[in-house]
C-alpha positions, 0 to 999 in steps of 0.5 A: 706821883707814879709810885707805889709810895701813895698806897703806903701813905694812904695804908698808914692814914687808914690804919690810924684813923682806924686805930682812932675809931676802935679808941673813939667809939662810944660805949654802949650795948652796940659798940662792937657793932658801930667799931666793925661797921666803921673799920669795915667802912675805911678798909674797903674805902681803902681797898677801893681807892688802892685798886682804881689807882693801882690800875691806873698806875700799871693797866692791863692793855696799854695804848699802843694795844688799844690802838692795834684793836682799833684799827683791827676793827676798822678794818673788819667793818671796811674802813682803812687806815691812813697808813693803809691809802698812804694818806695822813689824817689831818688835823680837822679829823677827816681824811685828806 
């Protein structure tokens, strides 16, 4: 799914399970405390899902940046790459 329509749908599905919540929970002395522990609970349930997933959907370093540091510290610990030798990296992982 590579929008952002996953985080407005699950936004709404949070919203009414805490609108469920406030009209579900049991009267008594403790009711506010119980409503604001579980309300407190979806959000940052919420909040924690919407930021792994929005990292995943728009990371900050990409591939091609992993790959330059890579190299880069190969090379700092003397190891060459194969555009380097002129040589492919075969498909056993050694170098040919």
């Amino acid at each position: 799914m590579g929008s952002i329509f996953p985080v407005f749908f699950f936004g709404a599905i949070v919203v009414a399970l805490m609108f469920g919540v406030a009209l579900l929970t049991p009267k008594g002395p403790n009711q506010a405390v119980i409503r604001t522990a579980l309300m407190l609970t979806l959000a940052t349930c919420y909040l924690l899902w919407m930021i792994t997933y929005l990292a995943q959907l728009h990371p900050l370093i990409g591939e091609c940046c992993l790959v330059l540091v890579f190299w880069k510290t190969m090379a700092e610990r003397g190891v060459s790459s194969p555009s380097q030798n002129g040589q492919e990296q075969g498909m056993s992982g050694r170098m040919s």
